[in-house]
N, C-alpha and C positions, 0 to 999 in steps of 0.2 A: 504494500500500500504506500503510495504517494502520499509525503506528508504534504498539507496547503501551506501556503505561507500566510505567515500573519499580516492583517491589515495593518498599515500605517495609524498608530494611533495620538501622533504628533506633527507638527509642522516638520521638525528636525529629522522623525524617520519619512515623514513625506516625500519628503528632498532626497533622502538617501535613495527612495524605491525609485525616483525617476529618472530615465534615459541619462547617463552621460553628458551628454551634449546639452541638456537644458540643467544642469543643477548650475551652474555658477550664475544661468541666470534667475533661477528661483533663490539664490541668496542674495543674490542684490535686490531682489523685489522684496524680499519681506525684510532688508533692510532701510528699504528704502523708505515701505508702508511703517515702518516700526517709527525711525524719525519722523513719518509726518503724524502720526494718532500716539504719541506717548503715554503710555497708562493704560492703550487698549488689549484687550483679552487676544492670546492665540489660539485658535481652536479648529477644527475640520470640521466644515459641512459639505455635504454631499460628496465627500472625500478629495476636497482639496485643502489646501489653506487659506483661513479666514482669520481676520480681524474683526474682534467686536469690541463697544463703545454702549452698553444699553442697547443696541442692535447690531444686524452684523452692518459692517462697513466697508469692506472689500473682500473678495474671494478671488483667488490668483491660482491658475495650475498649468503643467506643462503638460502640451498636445506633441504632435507629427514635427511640425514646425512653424509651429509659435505657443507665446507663451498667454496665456487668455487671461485676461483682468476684467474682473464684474463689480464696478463700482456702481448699479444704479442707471438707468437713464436720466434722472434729476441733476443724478454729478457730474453727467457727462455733455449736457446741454450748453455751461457756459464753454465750455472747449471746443465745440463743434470745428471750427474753423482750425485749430492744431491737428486734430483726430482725422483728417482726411486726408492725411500720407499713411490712415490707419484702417482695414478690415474692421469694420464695428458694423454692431446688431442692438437691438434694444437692450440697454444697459451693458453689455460683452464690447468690449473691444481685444483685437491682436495685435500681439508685437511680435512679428517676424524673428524665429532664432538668432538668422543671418545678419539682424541689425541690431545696435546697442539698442538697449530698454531706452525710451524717451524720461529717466529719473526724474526730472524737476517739472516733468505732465504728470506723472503719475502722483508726486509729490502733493501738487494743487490740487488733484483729483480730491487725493484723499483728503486732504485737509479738509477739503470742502463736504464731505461725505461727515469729517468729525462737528463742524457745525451745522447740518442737519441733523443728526442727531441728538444734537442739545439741544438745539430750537423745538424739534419733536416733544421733545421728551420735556422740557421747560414750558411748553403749553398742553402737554397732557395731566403736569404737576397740575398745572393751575385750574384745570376744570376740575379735576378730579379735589380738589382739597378747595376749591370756593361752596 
């Protein structure tokens, strides 16, 4: 009997289980995510790596070739005009193996994703407690 292998149950063995060729860019993105949302949770949904803040706020995983960032279509709205040297879908955008990660897009993305969720979450306080 074939043992199965264990699921990844970290961002760190996340990285470890994927291709070669995309981990040095999976560690720059969740370095990158990590500088911009300080204080946010690492965790795996739908088995990739996500950051959460009170909700998730980006999800980042390695494909074929490219690396796929799910920040939202709200987050990705003011960007429109950067993102179209970029494959995106509603709320998905790709970044190409064969090209560096765009760091300081992905950076604002996120920022942007950690204040919608405080704004969220700051007028959900205040229905909920008026």
């Amino acid at each position: 009997m074939i043992a199965k292998k264990a699921r990844p149950t970290t961002i760190s063995e996340c990285i470890k289980a994927a291709p070669a060729e995309s981990r040095g860019k999976l560690r720059e993105m969740r370095a990158c995510v990590r500088a911009a949302a300080p204080g946010a949770g690492e965790t795996l949904k739908y088995g990739m790596p996500a950051f959460t803040y009170q909700r998730i706020l980006v999800i980042f995983g390695a494909f074929k070739r490219h690396i796929g960032f799910y920040p939202t279509a709200a987050a990705m709205k003011p960007f429109t005009k950067e993102l179209t040297k970029f494959k995106t879908a509603r709320g998905s955008i790709q970044f190409p193996l064969a090209q560096p990660l765009p760091l300081a897009l992905i950076r604002k993305i996120t920022a942007l994703r950690v204040r919608h969720s405080i704004e969220k979450n700051g007028k959900w306080r205040t229905k909920r407690n008026a």
